[in-house]
DSSP file (Angstrom, degrees, kcal/mol; ACC not computed):
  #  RESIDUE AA STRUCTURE BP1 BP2  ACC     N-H-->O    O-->H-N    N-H-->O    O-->H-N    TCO  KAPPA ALPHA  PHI   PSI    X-CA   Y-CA   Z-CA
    1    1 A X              0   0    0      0, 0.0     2,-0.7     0, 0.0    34,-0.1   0.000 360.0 360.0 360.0 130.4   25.8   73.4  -36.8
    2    2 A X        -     0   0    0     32,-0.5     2,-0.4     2,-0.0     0, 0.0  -0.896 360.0-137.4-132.7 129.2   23.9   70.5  -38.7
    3    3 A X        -     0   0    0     -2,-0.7     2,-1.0     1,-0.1    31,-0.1  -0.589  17.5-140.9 -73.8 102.3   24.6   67.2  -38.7
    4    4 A X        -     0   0    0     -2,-0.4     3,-0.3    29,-0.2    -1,-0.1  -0.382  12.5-140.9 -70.7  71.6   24.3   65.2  -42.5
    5    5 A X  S    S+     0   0    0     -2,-1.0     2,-2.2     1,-0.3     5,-0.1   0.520 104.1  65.5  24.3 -83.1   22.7   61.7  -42.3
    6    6 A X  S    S+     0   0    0      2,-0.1    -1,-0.3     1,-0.1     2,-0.2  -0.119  87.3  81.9 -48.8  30.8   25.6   60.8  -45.1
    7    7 A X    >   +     0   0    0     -2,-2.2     3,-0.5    -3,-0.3     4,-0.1  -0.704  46.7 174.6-147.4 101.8   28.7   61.5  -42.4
    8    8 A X  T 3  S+     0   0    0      1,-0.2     3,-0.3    -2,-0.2     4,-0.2   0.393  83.0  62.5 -53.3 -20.8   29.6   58.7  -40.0
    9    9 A X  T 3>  +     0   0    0      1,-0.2     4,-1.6     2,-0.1    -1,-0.2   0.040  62.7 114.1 -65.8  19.1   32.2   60.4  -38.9
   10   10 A X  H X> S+     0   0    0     -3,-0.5     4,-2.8     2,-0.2     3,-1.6   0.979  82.3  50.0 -81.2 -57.4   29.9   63.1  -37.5
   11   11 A X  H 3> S+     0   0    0      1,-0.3     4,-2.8    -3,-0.3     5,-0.3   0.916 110.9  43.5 -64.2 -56.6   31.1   61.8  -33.8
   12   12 A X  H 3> S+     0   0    0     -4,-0.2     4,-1.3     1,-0.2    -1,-0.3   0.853 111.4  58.2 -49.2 -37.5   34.6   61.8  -34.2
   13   13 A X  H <X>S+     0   0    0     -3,-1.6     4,-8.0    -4,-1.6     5,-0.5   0.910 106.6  48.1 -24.4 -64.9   34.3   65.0  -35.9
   14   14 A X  H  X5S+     0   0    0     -4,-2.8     4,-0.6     1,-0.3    -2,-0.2   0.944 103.6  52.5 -62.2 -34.4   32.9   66.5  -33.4
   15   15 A X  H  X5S+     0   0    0     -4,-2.8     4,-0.7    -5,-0.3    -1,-0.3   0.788 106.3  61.9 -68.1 -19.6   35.1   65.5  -30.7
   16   16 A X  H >X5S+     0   0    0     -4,-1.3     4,-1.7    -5,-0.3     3,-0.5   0.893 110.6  41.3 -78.9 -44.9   38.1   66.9  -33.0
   17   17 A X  H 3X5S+     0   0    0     -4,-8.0     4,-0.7     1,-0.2    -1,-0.2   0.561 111.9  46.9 -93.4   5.5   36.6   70.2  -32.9
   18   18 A X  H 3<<S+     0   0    0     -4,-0.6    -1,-0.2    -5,-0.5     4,-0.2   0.713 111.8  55.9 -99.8 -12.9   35.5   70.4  -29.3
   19   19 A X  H <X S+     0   0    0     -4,-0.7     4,-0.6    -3,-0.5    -2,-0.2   0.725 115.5  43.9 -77.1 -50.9   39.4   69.0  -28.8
   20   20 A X  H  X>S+     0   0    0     -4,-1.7     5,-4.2     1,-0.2     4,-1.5   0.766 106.1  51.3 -86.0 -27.6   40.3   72.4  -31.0
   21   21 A X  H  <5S+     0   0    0     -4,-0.7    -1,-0.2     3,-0.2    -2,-0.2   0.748 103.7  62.0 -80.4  -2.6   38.3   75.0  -29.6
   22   22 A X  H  45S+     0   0    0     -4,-0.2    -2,-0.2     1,-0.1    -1,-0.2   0.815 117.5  32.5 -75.9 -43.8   39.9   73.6  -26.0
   23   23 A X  H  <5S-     0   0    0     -4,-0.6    -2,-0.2     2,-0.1    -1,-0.1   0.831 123.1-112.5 -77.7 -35.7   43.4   74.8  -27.8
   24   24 A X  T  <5 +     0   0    0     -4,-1.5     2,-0.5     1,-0.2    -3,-0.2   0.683  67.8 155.1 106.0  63.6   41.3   77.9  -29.8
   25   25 A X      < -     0   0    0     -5,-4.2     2,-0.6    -8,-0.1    -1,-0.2  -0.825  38.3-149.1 -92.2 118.5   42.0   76.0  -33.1
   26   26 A X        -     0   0    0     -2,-0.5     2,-1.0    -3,-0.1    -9,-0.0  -0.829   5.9-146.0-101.1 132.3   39.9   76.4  -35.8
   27   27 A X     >  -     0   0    0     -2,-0.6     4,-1.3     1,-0.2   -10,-0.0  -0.657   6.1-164.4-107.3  92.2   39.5   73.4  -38.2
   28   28 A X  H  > S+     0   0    0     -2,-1.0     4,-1.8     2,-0.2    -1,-0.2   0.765  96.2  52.6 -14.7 -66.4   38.9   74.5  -42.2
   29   29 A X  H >> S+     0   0    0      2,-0.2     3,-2.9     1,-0.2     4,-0.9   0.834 107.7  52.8 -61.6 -83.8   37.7   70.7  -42.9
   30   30 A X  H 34 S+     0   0    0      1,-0.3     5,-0.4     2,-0.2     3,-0.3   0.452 114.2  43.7 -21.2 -76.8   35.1   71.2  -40.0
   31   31 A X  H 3X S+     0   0    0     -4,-1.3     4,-0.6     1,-0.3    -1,-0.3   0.689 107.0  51.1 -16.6 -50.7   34.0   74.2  -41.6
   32   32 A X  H << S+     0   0    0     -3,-2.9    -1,-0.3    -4,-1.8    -2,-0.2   0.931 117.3  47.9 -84.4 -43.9   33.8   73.1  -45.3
   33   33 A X  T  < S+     0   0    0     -4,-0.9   -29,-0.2    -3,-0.3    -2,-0.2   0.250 121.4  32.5 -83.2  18.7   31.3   69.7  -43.8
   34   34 A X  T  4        0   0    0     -5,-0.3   -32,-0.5    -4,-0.2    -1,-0.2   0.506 360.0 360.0-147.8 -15.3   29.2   71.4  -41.8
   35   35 A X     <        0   0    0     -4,-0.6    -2,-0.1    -5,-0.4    -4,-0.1   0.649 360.0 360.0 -28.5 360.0   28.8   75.0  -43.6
């Protein structure tokens, strides 16, 4: 996973998907910004 200069949200992000793999959620947006 690699983090884009251009996403200030990178931390909040992240915490949403570490939030979802706790649940075994996979998050599409995550996915589509970080591809």
């Amino acid at each position: 996973m690699r983090r884009s200069p251009h996403t200030p949200y990178t931390v909040p992000a992240l915490e949403a998907t570490e939030h979802a793999k706790q649940n075994g959620v996979e998050i599409p947006f995550h996915h589509a910004v970080y591809r």
